[in-house]
N, CA, C and O of each residue as an XYZ file, in Angstrom:
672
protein
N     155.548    -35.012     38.930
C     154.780    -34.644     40.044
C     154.722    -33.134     40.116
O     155.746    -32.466     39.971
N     153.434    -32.538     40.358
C     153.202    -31.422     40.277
C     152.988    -30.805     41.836
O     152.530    -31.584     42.672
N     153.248    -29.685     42.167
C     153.632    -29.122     43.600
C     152.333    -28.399     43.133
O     152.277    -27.957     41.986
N     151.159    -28.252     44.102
C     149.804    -27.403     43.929
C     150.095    -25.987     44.602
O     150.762    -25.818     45.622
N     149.416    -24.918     43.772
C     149.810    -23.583     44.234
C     149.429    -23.251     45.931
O     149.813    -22.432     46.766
N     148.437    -24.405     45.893
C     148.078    -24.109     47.419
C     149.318    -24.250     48.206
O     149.557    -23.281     48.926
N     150.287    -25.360     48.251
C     151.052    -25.886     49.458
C     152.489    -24.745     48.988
O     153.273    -24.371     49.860
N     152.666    -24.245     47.290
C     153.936    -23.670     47.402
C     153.587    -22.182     48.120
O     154.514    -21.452     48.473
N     152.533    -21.888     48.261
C     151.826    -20.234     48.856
C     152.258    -20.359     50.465
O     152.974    -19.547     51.051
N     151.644    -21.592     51.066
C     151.697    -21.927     52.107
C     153.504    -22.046     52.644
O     154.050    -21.890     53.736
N     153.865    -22.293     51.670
C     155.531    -22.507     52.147
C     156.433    -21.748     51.867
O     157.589    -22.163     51.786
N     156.123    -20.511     51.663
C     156.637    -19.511     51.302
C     155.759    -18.188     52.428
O     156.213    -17.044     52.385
N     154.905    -18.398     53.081
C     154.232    -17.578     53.699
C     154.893    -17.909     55.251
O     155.139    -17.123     56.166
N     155.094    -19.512     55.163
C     156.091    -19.399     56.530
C     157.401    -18.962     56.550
O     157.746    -18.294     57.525
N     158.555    -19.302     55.301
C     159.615    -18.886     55.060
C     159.382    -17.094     55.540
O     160.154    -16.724     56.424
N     158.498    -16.152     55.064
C     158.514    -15.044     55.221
C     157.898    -14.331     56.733
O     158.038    -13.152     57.057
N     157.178    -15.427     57.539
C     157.521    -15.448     58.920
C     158.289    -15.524     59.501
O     158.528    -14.853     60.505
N     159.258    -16.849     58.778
C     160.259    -16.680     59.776
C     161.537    -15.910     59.945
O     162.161    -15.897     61.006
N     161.982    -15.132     58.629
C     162.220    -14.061     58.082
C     161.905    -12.734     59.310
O     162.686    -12.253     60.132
N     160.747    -12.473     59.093
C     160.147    -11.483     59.612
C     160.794    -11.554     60.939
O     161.410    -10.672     61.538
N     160.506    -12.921     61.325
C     160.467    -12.914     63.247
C     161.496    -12.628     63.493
O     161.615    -11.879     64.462
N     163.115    -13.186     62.559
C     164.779    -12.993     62.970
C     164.844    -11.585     62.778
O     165.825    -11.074     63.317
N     163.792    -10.503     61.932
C     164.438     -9.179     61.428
C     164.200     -8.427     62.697
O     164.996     -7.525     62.956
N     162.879     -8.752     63.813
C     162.367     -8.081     63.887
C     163.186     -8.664     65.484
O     163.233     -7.920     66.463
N     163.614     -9.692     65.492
C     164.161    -10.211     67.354
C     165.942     -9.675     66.921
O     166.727     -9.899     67.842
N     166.407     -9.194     65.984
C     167.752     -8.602     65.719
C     167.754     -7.543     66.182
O     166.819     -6.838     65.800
N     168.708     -6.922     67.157
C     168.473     -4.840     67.073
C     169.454     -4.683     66.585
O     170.609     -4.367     66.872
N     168.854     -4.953     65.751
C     170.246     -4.082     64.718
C     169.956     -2.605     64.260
O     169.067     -2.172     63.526
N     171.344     -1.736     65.153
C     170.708      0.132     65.031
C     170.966      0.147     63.443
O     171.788     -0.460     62.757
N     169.733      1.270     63.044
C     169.651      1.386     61.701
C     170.957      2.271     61.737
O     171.092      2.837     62.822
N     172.048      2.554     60.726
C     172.874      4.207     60.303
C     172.174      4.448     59.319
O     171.609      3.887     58.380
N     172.421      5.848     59.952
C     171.638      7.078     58.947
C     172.611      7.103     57.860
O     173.752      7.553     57.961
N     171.904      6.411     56.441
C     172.331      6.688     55.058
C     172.752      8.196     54.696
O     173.771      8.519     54.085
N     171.544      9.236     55.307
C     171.462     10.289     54.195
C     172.155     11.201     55.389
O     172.424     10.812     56.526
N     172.391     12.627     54.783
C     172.259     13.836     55.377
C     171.316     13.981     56.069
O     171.601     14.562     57.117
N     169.931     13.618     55.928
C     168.889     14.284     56.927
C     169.168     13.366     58.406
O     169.153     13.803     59.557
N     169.405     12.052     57.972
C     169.624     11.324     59.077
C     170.466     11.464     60.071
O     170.140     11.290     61.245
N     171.490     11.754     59.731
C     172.839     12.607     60.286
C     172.716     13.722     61.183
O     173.282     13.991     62.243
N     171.624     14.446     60.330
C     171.164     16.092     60.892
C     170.329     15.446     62.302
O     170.581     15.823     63.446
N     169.485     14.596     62.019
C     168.363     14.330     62.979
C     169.210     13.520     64.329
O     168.743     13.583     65.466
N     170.017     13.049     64.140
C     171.038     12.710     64.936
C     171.505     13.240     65.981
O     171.224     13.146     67.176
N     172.502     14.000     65.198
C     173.093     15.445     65.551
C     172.035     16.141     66.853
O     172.303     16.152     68.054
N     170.537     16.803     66.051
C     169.722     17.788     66.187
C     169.930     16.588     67.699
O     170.603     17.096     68.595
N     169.506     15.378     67.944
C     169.158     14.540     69.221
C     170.244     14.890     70.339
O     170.150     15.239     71.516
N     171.272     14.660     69.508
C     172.311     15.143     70.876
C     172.101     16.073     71.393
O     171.940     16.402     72.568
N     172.094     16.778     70.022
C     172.015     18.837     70.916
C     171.122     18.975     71.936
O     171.317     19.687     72.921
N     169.746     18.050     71.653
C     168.684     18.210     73.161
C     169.235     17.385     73.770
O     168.646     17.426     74.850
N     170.211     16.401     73.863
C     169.662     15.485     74.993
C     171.267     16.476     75.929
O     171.438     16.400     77.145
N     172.020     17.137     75.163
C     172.957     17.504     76.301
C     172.306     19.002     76.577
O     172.941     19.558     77.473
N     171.445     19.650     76.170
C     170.864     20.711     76.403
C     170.192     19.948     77.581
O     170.703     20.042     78.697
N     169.009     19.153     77.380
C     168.568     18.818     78.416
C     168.977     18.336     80.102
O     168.475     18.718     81.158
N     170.010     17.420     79.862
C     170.985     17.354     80.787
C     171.754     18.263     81.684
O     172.122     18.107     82.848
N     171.921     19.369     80.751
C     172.437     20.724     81.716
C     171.059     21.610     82.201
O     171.203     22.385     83.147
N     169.878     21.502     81.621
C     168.614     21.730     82.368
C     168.290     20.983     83.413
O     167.744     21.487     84.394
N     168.521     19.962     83.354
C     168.476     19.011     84.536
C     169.451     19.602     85.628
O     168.939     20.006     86.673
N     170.845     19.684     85.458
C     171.683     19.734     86.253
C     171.243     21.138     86.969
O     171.291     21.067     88.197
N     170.892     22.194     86.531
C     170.480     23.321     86.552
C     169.519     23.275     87.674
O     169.683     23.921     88.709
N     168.366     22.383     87.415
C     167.499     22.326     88.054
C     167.945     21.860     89.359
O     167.559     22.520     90.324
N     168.896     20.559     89.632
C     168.986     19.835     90.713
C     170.068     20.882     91.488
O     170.487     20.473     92.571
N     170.430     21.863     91.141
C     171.616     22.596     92.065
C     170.449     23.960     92.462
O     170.546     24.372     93.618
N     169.461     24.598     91.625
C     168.638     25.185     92.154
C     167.374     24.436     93.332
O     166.432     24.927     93.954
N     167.676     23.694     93.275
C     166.625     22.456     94.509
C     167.679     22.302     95.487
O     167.199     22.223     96.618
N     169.055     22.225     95.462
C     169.805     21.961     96.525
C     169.972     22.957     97.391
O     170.089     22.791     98.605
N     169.994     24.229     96.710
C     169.983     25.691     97.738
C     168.901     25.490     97.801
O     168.734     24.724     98.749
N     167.829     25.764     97.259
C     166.392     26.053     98.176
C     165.867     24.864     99.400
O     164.970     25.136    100.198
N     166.444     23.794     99.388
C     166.501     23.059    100.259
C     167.813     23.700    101.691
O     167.643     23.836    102.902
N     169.019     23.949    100.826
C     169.912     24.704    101.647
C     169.118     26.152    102.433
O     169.049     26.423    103.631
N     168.762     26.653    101.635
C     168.211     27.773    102.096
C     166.848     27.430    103.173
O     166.867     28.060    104.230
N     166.210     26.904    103.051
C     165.220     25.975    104.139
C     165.515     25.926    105.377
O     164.967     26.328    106.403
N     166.967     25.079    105.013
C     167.464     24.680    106.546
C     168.094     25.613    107.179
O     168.068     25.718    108.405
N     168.939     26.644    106.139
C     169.152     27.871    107.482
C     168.304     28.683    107.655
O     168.671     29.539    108.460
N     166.957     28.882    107.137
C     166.192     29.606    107.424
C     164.886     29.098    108.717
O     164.014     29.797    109.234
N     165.236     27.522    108.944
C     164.359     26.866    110.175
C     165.715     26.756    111.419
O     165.447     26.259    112.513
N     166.723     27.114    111.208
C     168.130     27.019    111.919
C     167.912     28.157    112.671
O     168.238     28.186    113.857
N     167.317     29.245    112.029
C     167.534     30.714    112.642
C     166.086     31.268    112.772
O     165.792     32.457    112.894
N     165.340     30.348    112.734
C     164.051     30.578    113.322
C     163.910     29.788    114.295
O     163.111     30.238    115.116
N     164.578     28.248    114.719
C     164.634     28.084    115.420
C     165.346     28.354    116.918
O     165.193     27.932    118.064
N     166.273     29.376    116.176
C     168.035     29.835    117.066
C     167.033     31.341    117.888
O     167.222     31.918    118.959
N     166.115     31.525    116.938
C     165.573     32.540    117.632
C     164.566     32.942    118.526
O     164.270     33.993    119.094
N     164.080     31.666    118.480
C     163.013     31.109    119.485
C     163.653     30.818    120.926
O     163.058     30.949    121.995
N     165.151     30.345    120.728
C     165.408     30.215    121.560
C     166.089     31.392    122.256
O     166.032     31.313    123.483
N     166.526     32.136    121.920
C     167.319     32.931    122.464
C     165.918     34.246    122.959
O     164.903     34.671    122.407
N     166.723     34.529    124.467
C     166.115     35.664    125.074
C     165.591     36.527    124.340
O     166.124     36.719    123.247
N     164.290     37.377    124.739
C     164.091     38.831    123.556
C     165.504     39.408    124.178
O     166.159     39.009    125.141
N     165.664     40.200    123.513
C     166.624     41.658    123.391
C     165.850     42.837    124.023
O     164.630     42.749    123.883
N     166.258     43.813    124.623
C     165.734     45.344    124.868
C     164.646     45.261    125.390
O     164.006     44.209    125.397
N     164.279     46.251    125.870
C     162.912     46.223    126.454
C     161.517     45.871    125.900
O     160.537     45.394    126.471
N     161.686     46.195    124.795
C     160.241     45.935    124.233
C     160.374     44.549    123.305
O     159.419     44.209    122.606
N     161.759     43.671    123.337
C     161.540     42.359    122.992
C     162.210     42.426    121.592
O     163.301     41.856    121.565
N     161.921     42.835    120.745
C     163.103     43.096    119.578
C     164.423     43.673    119.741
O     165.041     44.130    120.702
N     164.749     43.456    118.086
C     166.063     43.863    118.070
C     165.655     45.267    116.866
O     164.674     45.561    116.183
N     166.982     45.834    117.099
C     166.957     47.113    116.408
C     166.948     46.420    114.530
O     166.273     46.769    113.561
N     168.104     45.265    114.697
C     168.093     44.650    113.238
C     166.741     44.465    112.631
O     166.652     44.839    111.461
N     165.811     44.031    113.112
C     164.707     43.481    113.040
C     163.853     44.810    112.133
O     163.387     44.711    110.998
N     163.832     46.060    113.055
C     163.894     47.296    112.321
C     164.267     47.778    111.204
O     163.529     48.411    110.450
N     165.830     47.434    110.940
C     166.355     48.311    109.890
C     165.960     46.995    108.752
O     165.534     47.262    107.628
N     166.095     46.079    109.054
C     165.845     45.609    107.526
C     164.486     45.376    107.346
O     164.089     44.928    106.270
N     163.279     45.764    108.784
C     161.489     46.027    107.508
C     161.998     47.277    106.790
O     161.700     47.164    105.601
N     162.678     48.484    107.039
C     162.616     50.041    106.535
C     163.884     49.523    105.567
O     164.278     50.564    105.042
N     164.644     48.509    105.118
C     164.985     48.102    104.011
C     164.462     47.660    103.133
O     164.720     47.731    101.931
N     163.585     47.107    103.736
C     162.745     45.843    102.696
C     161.255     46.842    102.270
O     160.350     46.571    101.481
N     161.443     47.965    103.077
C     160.158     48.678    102.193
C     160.742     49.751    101.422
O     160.079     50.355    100.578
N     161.934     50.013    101.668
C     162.896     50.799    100.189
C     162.732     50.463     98.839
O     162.450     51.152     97.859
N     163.011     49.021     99.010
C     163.263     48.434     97.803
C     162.064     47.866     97.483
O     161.999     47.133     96.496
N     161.037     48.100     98.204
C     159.379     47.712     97.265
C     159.538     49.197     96.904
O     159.821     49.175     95.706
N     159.500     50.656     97.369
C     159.113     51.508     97.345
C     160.016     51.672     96.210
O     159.318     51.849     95.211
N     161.339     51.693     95.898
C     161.883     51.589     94.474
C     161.517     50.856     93.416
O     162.050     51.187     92.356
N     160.611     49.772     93.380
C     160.795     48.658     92.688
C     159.270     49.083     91.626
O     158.878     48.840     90.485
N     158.729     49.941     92.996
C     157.310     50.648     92.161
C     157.378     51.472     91.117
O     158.549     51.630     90.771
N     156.402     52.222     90.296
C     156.168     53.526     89.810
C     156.075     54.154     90.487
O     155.204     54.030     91.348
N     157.378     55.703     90.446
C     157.687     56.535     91.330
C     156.127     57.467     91.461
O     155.753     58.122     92.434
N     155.588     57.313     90.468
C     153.831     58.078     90.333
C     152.907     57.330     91.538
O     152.267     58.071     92.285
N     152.849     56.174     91.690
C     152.033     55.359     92.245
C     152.475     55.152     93.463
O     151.526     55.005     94.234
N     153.894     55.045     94.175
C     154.487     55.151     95.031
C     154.359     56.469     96.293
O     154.048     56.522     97.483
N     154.839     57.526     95.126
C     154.325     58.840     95.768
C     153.151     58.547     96.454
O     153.185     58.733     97.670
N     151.849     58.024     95.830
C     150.785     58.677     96.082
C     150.610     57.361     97.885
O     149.967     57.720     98.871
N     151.040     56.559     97.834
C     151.191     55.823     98.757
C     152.233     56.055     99.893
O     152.036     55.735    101.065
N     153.334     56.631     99.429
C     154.035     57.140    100.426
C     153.919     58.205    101.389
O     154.394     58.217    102.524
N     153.096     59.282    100.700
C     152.587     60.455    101.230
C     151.691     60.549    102.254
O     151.300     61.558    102.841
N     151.265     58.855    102.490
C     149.942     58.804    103.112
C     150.817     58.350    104.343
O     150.056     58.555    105.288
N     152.021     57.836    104.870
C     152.384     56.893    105.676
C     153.077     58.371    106.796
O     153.314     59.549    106.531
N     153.199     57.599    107.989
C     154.205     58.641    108.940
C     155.129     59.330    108.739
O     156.111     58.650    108.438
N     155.383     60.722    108.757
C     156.411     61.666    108.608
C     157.764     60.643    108.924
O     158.755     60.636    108.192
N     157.593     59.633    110.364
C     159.185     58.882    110.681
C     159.676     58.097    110.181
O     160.870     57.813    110.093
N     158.318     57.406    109.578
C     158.678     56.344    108.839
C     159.070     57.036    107.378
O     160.264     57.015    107.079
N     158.353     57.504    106.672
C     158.765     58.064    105.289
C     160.456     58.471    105.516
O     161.311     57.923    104.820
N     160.799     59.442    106.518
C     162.170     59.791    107.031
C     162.881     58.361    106.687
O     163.458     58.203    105.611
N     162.803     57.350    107.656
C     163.606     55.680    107.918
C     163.162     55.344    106.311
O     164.199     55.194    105.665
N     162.186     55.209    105.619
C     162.264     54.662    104.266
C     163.292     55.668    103.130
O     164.146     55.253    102.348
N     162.944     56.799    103.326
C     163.652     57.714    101.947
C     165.465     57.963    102.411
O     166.337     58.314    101.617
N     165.666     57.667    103.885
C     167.267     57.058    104.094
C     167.904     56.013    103.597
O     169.133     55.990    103.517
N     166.992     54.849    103.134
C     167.773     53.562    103.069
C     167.525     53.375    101.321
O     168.002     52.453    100.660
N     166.721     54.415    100.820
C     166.263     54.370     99.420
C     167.926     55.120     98.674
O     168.844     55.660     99.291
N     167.804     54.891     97.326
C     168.934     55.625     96.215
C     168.241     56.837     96.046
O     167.013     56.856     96.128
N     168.849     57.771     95.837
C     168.883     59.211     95.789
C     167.644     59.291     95.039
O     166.502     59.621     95.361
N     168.300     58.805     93.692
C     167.207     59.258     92.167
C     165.820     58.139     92.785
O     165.158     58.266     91.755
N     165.354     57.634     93.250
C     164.237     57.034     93.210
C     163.891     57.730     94.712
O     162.683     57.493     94.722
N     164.119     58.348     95.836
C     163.651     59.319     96.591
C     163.543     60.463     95.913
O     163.073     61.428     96.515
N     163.943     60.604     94.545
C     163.746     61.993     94.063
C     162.599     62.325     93.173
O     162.022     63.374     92.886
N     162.419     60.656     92.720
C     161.426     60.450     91.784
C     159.905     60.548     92.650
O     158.890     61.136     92.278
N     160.092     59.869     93.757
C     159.140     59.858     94.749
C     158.533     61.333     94.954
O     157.338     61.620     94.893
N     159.619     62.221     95.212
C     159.534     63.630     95.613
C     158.453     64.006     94.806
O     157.331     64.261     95.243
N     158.888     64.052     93.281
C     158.320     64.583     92.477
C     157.475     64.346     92.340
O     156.775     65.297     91.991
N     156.842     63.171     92.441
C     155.244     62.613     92.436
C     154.498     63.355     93.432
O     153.430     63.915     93.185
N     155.222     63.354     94.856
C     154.543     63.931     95.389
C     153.577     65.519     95.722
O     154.254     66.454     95.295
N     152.274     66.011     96.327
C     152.193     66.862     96.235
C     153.367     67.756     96.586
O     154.506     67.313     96.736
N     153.023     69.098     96.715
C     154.201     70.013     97.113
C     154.156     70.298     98.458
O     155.201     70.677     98.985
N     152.977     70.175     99.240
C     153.235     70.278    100.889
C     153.468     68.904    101.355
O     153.726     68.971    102.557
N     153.500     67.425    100.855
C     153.873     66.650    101.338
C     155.335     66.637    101.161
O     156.078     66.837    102.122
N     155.902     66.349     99.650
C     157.363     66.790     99.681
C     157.938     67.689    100.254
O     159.145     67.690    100.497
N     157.118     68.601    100.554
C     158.353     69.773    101.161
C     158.813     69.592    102.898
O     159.805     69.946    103.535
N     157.521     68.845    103.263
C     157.615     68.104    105.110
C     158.838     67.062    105.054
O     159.959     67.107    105.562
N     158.081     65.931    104.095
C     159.703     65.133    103.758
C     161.218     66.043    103.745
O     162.090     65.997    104.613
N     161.219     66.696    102.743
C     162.382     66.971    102.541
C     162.989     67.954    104.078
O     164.182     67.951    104.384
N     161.873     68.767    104.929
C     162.478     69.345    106.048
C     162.976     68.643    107.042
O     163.694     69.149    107.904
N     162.573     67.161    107.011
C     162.206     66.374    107.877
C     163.942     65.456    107.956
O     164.651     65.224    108.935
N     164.192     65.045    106.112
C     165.576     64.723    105.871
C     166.644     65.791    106.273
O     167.684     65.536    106.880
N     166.219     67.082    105.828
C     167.142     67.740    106.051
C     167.644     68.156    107.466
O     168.669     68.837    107.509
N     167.074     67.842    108.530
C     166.995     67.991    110.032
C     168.133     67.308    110.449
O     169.001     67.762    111.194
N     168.099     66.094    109.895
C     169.227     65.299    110.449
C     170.306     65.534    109.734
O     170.225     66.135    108.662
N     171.674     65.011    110.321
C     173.274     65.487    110.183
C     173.770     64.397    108.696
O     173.387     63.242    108.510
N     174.587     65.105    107.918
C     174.888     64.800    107.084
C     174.933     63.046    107.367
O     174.203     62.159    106.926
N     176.073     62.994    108.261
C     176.534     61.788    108.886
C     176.100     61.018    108.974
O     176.704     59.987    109.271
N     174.495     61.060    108.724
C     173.474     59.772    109.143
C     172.758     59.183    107.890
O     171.949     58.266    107.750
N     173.399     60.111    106.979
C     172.826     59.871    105.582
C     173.600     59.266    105.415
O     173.454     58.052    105.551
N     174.989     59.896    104.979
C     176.166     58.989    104.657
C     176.390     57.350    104.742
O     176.763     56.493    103.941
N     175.970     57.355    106.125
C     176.163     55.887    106.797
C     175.461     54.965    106.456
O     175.760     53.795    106.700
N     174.152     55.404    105.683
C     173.296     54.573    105.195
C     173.969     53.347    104.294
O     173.248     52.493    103.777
């Protein structure tokens, strides 16, 4: 009795289905045979714990700026509530840190470009800004400036008592 090529094709095409189907419903993790496999391995960890400390990174910079949120609606709200101060409703703090906070733009500039902007503002205020500024970047300022504006500045610093510089 002879087996026809048709039925042994046919029975060998399911054998290699069903083959297929156990290889492919197994997880079986491949190991890396070679060196490159090893490397590529390796290279995976290195991102995935790089990544992980980017992550962590990220979620502790989201926790202060969330932290920072809430004391910053804490003390906007603390300040709503509380009475003005002084006669005209502010506080003196309120003062010294805008003529802080325009120091350190006024440093943060080109002492060329600065000058030419500073020169333009109030003799009192320039005074309250070039107090709370570092020496060398009021000096840099100076220099930018013309020579009859610097020289008002500088009469203007020099008026007041050592003592008030100091304290800055």
């Amino acid at each position: 009795m002879r087996i026809s090529l048709l039925t042994l094709t046919t029975g060998m095409a399911g054998i290699a289905a069903v083959g297929n189907a156990v290889a492919v419903a197994s997880p079986a993790e491949p190991t890396p045979d070679s060196r490159l496999g090893l490397s590529v391995q390796q290279d995976m960890a290195v991102r995935d714990r790089q990544s992980a400390s980017r992550q962590q990174a990220m979620d502790l910079r989201e926790q202060a700026v969330r932290a920072s949120a809430a004391r910053i609606k804490a003390e906007l709200e603390a300040s709503r509530a509380a009475p003005p101060a002084g006669p005209q409703g502010g506080s003196t703090d309120t003062t010294h840190d805008t003529f802080s906070d325009l120091a350190s733009i006024y440093q943060a500039m080109k002492p060329a470009k600065a000058a030419v902007v500073f020169e333009q503002l109030d003799l009192d205020v320039q005074v309250k800004v070039a107090r709370k500024m570092r020496e060398r970047s009021t000096g840099m300022i100076l220099a930018g400036m013309s020579p009859k504006g610097a020289a008002r500045l500088t009469m203007a610093l020099a008026r007041e008592p050592r003592a008030t510089i100091a304290a800055r």
